[in-house]
C-alpha positions in Angstrom: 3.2 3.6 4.7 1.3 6.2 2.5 0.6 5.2 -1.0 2.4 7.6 -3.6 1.0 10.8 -4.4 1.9 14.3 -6.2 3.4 16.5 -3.9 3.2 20.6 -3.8 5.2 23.0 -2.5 3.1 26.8 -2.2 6.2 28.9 -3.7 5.6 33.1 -3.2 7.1 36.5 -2.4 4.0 37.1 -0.4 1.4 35.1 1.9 -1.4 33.3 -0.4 -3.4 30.2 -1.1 -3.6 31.1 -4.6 -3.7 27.5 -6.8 -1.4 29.5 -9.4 1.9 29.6 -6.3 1.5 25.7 -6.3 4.8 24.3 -7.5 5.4 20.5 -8.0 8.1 18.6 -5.9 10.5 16.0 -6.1 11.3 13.8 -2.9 13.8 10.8 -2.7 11.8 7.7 -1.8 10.5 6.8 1.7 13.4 4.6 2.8 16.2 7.4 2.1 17.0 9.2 5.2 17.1 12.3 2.9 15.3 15.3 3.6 16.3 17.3 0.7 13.4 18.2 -2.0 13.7 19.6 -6.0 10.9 22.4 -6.4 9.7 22.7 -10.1 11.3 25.7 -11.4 10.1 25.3 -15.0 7.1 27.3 -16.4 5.0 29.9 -15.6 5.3 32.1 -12.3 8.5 30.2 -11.9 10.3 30.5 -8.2 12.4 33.5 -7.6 15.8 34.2 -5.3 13.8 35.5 -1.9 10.4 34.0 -2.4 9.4 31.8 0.3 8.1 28.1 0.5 6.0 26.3 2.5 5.8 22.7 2.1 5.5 19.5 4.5 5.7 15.7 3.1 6.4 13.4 6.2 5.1 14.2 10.0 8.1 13.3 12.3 9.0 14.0 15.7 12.8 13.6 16.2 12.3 14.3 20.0 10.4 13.2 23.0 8.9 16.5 24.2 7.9 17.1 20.7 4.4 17.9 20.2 2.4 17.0 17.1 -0.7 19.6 16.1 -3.0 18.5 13.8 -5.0 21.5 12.0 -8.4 21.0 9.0 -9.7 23.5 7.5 -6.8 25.3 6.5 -7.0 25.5 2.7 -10.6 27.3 3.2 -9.4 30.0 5.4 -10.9 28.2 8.7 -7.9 26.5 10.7 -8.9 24.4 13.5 -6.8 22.6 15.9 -8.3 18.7 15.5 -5.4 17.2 17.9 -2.3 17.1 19.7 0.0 14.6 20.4 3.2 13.8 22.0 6.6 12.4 19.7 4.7 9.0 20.2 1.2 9.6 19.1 -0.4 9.9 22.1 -2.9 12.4 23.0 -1.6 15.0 24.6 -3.1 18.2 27.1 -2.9 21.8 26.3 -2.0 23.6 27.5 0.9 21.9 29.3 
């Protein structure tokens, strides 16, 4: 189980990594099977109809021939493929 932490939602009408597009977000706890989120719409450069966001909180594979990527070095411009897995966590061949 992760401890808590603030999550952010990136929140634009076009592609960025701007600090100014990150939007705080609002998730029901862990043990809800929810997967519905509340995006701060308050403030400045508030969230408009048709602007897009891109936001993950909780890796899950729902089915067997899932496969799990994990990428670094994406907030610097320099994504990198670090693993991949199967939906159980094991390593996993590519490609297939």
């Amino acid at each position: 189980m992760f401890p808590d932490y603030e999550l952010k939602a990136i929140v634009s009408a076009e592609p960025t990594t701007a600090g100014s597009a990150l939007r705080s977000v609002e998730v029901p706890p862990p043990s809800a099977i929810d997967y519905y989120a509340m995006i701060d719409a308050a403030g400045a450069n508030a969230p408009k109809p048709g602007d897009s966001a891109v936001f993950g909180f909780r890796g899950q594979a729902f089915v067997t021939r899932a496969h799990i990527v994990g990428i670094s070095g994406i907030s610097t411009g320099n994504p990198k493929v670090e693993t991949i897995e199967n939906g159980f966590g094991e390593p996993y061949a590519w490609p297939v």
